[in-house]
C-alpha positions as CSV (number, residue, x, y, z in Angstrom):
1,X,-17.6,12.3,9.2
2,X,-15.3,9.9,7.5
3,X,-14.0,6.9,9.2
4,X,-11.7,4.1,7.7
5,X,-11.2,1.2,9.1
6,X,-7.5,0.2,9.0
7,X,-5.8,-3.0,8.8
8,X,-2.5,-5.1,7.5
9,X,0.9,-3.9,6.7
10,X,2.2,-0.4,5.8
11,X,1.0,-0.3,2.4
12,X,-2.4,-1.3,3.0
13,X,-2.6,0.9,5.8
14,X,-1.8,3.9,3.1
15,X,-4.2,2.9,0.5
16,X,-7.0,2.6,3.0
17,X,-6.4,6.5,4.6
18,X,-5.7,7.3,0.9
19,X,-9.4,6.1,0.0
20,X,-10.7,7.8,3.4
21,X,-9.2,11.3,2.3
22,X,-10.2,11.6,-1.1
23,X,-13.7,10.5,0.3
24,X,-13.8,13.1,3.2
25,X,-12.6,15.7,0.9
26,X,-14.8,15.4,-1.5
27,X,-17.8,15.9,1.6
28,X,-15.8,18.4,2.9
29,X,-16.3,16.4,6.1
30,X,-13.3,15.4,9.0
31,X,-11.5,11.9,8.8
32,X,-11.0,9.5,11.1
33,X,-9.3,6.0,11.5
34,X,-10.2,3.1,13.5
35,X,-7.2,1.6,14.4
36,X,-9.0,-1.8,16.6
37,X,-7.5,-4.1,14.4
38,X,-4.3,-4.0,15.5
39,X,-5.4,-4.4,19.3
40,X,-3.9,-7.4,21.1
41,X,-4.6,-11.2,19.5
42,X,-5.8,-9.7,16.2
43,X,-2.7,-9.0,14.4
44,X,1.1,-9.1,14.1
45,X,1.3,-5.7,12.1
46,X,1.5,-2.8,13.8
47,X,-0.2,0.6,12.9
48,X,2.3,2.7,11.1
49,X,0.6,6.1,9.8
50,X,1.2,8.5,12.2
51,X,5.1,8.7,11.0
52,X,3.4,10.2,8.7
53,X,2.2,14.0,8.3
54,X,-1.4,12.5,7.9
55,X,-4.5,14.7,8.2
56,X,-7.0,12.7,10.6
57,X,-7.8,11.4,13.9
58,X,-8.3,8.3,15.7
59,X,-11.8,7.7,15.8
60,X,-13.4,7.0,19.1
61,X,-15.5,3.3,19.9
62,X,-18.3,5.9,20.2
63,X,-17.7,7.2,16.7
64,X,-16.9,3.7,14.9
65,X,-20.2,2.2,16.4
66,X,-22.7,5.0,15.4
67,X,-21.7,4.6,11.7
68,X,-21.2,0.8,12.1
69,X,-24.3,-0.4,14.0
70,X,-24.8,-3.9,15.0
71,X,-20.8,-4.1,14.2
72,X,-19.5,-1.8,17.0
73,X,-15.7,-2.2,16.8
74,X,-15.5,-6.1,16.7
75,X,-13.0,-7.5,14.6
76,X,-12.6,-11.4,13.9
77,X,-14.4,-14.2,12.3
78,X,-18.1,-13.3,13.9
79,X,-17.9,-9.7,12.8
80,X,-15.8,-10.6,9.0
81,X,-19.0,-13.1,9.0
82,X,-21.3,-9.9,9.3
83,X,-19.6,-8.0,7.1
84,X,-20.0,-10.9,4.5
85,X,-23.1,-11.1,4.8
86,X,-23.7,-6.9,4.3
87,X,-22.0,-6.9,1.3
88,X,-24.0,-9.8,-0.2
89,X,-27.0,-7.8,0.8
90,X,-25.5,-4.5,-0.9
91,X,-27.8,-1.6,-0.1
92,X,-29.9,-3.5,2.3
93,X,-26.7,-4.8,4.0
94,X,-26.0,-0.8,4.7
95,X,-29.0,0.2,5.4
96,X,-29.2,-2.7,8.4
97,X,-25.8,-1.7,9.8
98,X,-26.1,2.1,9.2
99,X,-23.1,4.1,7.1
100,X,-21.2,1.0,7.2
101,X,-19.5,0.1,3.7
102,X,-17.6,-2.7,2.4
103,X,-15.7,-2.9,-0.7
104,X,-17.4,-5.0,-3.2
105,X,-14.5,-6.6,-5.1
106,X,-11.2,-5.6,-5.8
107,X,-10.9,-3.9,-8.9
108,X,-12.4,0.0,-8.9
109,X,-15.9,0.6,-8.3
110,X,-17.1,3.7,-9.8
111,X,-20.2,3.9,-7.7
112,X,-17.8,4.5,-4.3
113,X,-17.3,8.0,-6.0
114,X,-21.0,9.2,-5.6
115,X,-20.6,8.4,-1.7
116,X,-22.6,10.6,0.6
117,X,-23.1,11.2,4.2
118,X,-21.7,9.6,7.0
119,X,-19.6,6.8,5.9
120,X,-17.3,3.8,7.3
121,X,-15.4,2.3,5.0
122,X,-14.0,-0.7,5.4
123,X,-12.1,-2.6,2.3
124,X,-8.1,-2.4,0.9
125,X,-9.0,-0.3,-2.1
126,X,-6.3,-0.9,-3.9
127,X,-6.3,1.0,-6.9
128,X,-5.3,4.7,-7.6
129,X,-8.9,5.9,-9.3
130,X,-10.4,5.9,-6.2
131,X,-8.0,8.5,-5.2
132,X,-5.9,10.3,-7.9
133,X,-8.0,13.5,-7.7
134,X,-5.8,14.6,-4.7
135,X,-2.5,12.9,-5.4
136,X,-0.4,16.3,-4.1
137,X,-2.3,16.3,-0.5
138,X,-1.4,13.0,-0.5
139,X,2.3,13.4,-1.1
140,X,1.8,16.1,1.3
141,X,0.2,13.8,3.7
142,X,3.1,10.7,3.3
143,X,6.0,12.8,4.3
144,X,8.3,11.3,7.3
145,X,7.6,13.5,10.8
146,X,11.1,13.5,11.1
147,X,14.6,12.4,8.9
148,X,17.4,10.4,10.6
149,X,21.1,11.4,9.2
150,X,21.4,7.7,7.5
151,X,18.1,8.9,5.6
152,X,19.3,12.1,4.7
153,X,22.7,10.2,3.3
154,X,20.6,7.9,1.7
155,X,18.6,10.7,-0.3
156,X,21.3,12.7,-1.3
157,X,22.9,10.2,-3.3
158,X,19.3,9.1,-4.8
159,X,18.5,12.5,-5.5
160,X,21.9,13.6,-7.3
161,X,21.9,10.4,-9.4
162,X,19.3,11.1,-12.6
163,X,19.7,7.4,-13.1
164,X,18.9,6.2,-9.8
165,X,16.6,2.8,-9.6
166,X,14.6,1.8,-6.5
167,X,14.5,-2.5,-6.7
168,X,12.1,-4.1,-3.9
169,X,12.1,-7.9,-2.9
170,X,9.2,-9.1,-0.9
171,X,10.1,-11.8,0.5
172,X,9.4,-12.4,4.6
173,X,5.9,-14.2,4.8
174,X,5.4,-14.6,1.3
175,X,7.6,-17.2,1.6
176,X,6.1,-19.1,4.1
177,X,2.4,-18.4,3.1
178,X,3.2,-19.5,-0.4
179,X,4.2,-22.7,0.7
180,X,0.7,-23.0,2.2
181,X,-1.2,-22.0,-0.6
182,X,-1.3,-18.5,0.8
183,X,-2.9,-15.9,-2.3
184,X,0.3,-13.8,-2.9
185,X,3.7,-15.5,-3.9
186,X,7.6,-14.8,-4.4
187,X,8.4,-13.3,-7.4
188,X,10.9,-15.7,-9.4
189,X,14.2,-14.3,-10.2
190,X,13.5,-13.9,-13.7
191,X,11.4,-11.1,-13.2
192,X,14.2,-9.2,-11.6
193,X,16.3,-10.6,-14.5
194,X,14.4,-8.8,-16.9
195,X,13.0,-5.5,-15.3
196,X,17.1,-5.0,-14.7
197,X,18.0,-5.8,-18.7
198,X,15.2,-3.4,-19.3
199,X,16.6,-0.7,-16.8
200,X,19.9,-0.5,-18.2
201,X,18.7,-0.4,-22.4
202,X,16.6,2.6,-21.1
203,X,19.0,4.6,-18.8
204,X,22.5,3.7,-19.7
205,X,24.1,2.9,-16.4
206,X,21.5,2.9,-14.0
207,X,22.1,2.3,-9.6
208,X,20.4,0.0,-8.2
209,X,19.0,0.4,-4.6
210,X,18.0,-2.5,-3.0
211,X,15.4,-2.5,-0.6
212,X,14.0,-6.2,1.3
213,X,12.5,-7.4,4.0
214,X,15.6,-10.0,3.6
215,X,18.8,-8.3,2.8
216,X,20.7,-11.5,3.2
217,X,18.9,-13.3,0.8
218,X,19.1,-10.6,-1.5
219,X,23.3,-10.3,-0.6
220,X,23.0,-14.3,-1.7
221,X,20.9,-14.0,-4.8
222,X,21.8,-10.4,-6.5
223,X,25.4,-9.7,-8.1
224,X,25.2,-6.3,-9.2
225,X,28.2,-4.5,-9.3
226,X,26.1,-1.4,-9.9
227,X,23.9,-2.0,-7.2
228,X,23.3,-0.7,-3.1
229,X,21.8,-2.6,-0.3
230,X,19.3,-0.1,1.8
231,X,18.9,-1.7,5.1
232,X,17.9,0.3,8.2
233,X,16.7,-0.9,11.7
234,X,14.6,0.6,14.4
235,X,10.5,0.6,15.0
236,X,9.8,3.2,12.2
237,X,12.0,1.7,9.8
238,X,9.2,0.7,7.3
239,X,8.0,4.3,6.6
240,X,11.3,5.1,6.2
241,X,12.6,2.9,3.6
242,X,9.4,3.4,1.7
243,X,10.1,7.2,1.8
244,X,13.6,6.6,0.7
245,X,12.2,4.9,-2.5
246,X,10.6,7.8,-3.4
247,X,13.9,9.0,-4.0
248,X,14.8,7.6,-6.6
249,X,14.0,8.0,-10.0
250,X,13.1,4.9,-11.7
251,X,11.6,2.0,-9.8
252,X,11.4,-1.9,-10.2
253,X,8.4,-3.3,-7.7
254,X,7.5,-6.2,-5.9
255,X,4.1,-7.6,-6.1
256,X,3.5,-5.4,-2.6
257,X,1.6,-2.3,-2.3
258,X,5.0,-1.2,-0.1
259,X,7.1,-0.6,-3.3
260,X,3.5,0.1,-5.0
261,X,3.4,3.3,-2.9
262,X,7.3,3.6,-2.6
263,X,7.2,4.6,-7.1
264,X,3.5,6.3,-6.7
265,X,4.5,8.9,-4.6
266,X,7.7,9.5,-6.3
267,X,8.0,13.3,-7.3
268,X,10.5,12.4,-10.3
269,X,7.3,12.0,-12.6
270,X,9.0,11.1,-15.8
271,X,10.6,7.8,-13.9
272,X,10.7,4.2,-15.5
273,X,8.6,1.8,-13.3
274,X,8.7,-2.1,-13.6
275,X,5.9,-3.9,-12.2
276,X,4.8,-7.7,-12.0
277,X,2.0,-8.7,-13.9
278,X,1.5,-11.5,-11.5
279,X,0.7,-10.2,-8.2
280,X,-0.8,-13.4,-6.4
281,X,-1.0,-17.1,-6.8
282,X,-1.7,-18.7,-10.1
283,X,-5.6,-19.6,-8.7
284,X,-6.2,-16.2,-7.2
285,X,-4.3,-14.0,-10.0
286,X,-7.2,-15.7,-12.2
287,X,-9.9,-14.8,-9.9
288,X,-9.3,-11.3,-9.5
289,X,-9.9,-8.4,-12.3
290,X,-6.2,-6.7,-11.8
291,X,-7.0,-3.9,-14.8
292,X,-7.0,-1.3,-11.9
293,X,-4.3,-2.9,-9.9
294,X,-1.2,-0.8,-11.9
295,X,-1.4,3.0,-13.5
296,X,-1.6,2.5,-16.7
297,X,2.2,4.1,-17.3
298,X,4.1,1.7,-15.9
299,X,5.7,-1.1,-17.5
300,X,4.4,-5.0,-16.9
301,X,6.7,-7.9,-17.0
């Protein structure tokens, strides 16, 4: 058995069951999620992967705590203390707590291929080697349950256009948590000044889509004439929008593993995509290794 430990916003949440299924199919072994991190006081996200077609279960406290150990399903500063600790320890740290693993660092870790047995894995594992091996189940796996007719409008004109460009702004608590000192940042306008110039010398006369977290801000800041606002509402909107990137053709990201997954999973396989070489803040974007961060097709400005 398999079981990922799942956490954060939408994107996260898909890299993390992406990691878990490549893992459990490789062992030929069930997968399961434990969702306790979005239990009440831990977090203001909400779990967001069963609008999806996903293949695994919710794994019971039962489950979680005979791979964990000592962790059981705590969550919070005693049990991220723990989990520090494990990963300084390395093996030893698993072999106290059982099948419990912790990602090591952000950038790929080649050793997380030769898994084996029972595992929890707990980590964002943000980076595509871990899991490009079954990139069809997983498009398989990220389809909508179900299609609203504002989708389905919103797809045929993305689909029939050849020169079609998904553009994400990330804006929301980045903008607040920058001013803080936060590890991820706005993007400046500049980048989108320059993944757009570089759009339209490719493709001619690109459209624009424009997908935020703050359409009005965008309204303000963005004068395309070539350009559409996507903005839906209700609880499931998130999985929506994302599929409704995939869309498109061509794709110009934010630094968020939302639009990250929004031109992934995108079938058109011969698409343009624009990506940020700075992801974080200055201090953290030097800390980091980011080689694994972007596939090595897409464009970095």
């Amino acid at each position: 058995m398999v079981i990922t430990h799942t956490m954060c916003g939408l994107g996260n949440q898909m890299f993390q069951y992406a990691m878990g299924r490549a893992v459990a199919h490789r062992l030929g072994t069930p997968l399961k999620l434990d969702i306790s991190s979005f239990g009440p006081g831990y977090t203001k996200r909400r779990f967001e992967l069963d609008r999806f077609q996903i293949k695994a279960e919710l794994a019971s406290p039962e489950e979680i705590r005979a791979l964990t150990g000592l962790l059981g399903t705590r969550s919070g500063p005693k049990a991220e203390s723990i989990r520090g600790i494990c990963r300084r320890l390395g093996a030893l740290g698993r072999f106290i707590i059982g099948a419990y693993v912790q990602e090591k660092h952000f950038h790929f870790d080649p050793t997380m291929l030769s898994v084996r047995g029972d595992v929890y894995l707990h980590g964002r594992w943000q980076s595509e080697r871990y899991f490009s091996d079954i990139a069809a189940m997983l498009r398989d796996d990220f389809q909508m349950q179900r299609t609203e007719n504002e989708d389905q409008e919103f797809t045929k004109r993305m689909t029939e256009n050849e020169l079609s460009v998904s553009l994400h702004v990330r804006r929301g608590d980045y903008v607040t948590l920058s001013q803080q000192g936060h590890v991820y940042t706005t993007l400046p306008m500049e980048y989108y000044d320059e993944a757009v110039a570089y759009m339209r010398r490719e493709l001619g006369r690109p459209r624009f889509f424009i997908f935020s977290d703050e359409p009005l801000w965008v309204q303000d800041s963005f004068h395309m004439e070539d350009a559409t606002g996507v903005s839906l509402s209700g609880s499931d909107k998130g999985p929506r929008e994302l599929t409704l990137m995939t869309k498109c053709r061509h794709h110009i990201i934010a630094n968020s593993t939302f639009s990250w997954w929004g031109a992934w999973l995108s079938s058109q396989k011969d698409g343009i995509v624009c990506a940020p070489q700075r992801w974080f803040a200055p201090e953290e974007q030097r800390r980091r290794c980011m080689d694994d961060l972007l596939p090595a097709t897409w464009i970095r400005l």
